[in-house]
C-alpha positions as CSV (number, residue, x, y, z in Angstrom):
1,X,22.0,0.4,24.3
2,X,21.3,-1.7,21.1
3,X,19.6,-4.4,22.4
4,X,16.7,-2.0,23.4
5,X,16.0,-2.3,19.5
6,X,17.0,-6.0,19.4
7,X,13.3,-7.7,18.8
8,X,13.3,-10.5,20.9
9,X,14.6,-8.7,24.2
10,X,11.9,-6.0,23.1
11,X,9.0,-8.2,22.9
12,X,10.5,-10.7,26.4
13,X,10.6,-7.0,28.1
14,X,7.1,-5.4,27.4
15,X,5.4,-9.1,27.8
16,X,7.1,-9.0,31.3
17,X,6.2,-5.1,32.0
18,X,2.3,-5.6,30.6
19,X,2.3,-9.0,33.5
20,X,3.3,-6.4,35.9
21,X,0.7,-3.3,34.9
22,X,2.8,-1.2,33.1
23,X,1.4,-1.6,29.9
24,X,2.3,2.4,29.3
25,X,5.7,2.3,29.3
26,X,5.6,-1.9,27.9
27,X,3.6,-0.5,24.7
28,X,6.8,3.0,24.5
29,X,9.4,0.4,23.9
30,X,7.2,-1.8,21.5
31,X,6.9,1.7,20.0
32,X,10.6,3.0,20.2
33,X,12.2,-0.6,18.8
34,X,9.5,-0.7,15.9
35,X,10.2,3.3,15.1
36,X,14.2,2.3,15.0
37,X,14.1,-1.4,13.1
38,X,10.5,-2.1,12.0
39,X,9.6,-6.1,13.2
40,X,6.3,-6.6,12.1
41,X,6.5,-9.7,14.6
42,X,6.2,-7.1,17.6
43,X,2.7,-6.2,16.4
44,X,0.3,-8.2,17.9
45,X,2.3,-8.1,21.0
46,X,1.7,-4.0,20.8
47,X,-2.2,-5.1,20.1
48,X,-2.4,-7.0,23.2
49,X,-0.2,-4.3,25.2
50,X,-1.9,-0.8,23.8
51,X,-0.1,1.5,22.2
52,X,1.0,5.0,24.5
53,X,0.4,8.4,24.3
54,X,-3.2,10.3,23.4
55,X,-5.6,8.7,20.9
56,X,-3.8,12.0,18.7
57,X,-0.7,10.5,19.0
58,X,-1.8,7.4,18.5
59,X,-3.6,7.9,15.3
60,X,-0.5,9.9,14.2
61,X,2.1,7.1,14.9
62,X,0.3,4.7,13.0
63,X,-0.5,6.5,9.8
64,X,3.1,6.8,10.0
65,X,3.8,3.3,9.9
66,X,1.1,2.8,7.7
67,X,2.8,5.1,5.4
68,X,5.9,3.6,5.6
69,X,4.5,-0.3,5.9
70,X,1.7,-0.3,3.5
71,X,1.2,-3.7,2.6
72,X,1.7,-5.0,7.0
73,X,-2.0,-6.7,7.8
74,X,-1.3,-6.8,11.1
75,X,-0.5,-3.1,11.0
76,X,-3.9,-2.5,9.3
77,X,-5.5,-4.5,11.8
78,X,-3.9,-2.7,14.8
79,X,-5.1,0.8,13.5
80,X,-8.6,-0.4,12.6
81,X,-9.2,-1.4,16.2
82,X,-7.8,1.6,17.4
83,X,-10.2,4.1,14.7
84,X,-12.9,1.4,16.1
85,X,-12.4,1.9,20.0
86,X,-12.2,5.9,18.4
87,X,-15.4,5.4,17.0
88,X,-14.7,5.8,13.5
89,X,-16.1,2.8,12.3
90,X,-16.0,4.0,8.1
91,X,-12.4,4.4,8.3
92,X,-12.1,1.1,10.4
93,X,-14.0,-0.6,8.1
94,X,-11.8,0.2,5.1
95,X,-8.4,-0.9,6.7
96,X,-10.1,-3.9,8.1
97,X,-11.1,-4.8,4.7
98,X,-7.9,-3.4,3.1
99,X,-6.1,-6.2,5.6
100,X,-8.3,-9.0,4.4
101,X,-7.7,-8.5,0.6
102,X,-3.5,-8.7,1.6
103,X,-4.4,-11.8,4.1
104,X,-5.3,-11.2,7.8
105,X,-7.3,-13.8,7.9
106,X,-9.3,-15.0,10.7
107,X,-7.8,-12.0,12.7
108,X,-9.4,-9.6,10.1
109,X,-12.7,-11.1,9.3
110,X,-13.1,-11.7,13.5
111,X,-12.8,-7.9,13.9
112,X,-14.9,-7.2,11.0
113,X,-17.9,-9.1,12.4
114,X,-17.1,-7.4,15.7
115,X,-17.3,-4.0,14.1
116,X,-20.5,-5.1,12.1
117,X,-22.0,-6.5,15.5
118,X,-21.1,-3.0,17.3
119,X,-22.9,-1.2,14.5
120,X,-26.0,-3.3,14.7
121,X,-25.9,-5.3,11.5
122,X,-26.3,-8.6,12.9
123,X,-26.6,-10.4,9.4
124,X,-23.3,-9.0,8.4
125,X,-21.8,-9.8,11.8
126,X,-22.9,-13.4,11.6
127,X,-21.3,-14.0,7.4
128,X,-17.7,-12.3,9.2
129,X,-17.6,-14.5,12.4
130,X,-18.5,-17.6,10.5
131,X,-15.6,-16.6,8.0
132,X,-13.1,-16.1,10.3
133,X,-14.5,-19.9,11.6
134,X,-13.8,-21.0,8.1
135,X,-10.3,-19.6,7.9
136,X,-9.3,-21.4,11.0
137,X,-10.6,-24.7,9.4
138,X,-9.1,-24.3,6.2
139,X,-12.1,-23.7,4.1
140,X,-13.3,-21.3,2.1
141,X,-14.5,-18.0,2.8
142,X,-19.1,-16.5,1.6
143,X,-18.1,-13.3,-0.2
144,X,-19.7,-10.4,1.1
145,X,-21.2,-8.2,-1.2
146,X,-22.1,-4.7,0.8
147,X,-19.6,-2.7,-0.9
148,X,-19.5,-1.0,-4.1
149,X,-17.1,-2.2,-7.0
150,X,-14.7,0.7,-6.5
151,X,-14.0,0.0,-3.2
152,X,-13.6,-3.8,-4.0
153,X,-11.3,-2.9,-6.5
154,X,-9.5,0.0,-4.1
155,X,-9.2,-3.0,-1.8
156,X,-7.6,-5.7,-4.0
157,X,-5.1,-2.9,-5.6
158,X,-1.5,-2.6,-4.7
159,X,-0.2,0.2,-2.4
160,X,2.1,2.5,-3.6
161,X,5.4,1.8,-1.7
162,X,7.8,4.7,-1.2
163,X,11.1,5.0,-0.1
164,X,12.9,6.7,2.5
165,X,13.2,9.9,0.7
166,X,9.1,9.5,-0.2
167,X,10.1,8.8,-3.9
168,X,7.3,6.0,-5.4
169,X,9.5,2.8,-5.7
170,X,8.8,0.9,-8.7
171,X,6.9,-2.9,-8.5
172,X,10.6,-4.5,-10.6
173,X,12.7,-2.0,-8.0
174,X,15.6,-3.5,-5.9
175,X,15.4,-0.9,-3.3
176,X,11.2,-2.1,-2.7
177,X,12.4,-5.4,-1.4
């Protein structure tokens, strides 16, 4: 019963249920193992497989972990697709930009042009694909400069981290490691 929340076995298990179709119930164990010992190496596995449920439960389980995981940029990436393929491009937006400014790089700024491209602004599109080029390659990233200053600054700022009791930890805290 244990090595249903062993990693590894979790990830060998949904890769060889989302081969054979059954990316529902592949995508409830990615779910179940991360809710019982949090692996941020499962996520992009649970991006390519989909998560389960309604797009209600969905949304629910991963402002959960989101609570919890703050700081994950593959987390943030995995719910900004979702609030994308939702069509709530804003809030998509902000996570995707959210997971740049802690390092998703070429991940994040390829789904950012993709959302830009979706909402019709091709100039934008074209400054996020070429980035998330430039990332792969090893060279520096064009700014963009569509947002205001408080969101930059919201962006670049440190989430609050809380504990299992939803007590803010402190950034010098022994418990926040």
């Amino acid at each position: 019963k244990g090595s249903r929340q062993d990693p590894l076995l979790v990830a060998a298990y949904a890769r060889r249920g989302a081969q054979l179709g059954w990316q529902e119930p592949a995508g409830r164990s990615l779910e179940q193992a991360l809710d019982a010992q949090w692996s941020a190496a499962l996520l992009p596995l649970l991006a390519e497989v989909g998560l389960s449920g309604s797009a209600d439960e969905q949304l629910e389980r991963l402002q959960r972990w989101l609570d919890a995981h703050p700081d994950e940029p593959e987390l943030l990436l995995l719910a900004a697709r979702q609030t994308r393929r939702l069509g709530q491009w804003p809030r998509a937006q902000d996570l995707l930009h959210r997971a740049l400014s802690l390092g998703a790089g070429a991940d994040g700024w390829e789904a950012l042009g993709e959302g830009h491209a979706a909402a019709g602004d091709d100039a934008l599109a074209t400054t996020c694909l070429l980035n998330a080029l430039r990332v792969r390659r090893g060279q520096p990233v064009q700014a963009i400069d569509n947002r205001d200053l408080r969101q930059q600054i919201s962006d670049a700022a440190m989430a609050e981290q809380r504990d299992e009791h939803g007590l803010p930890r402190l950034a010098d805290d022994p418990g926040s490691r």
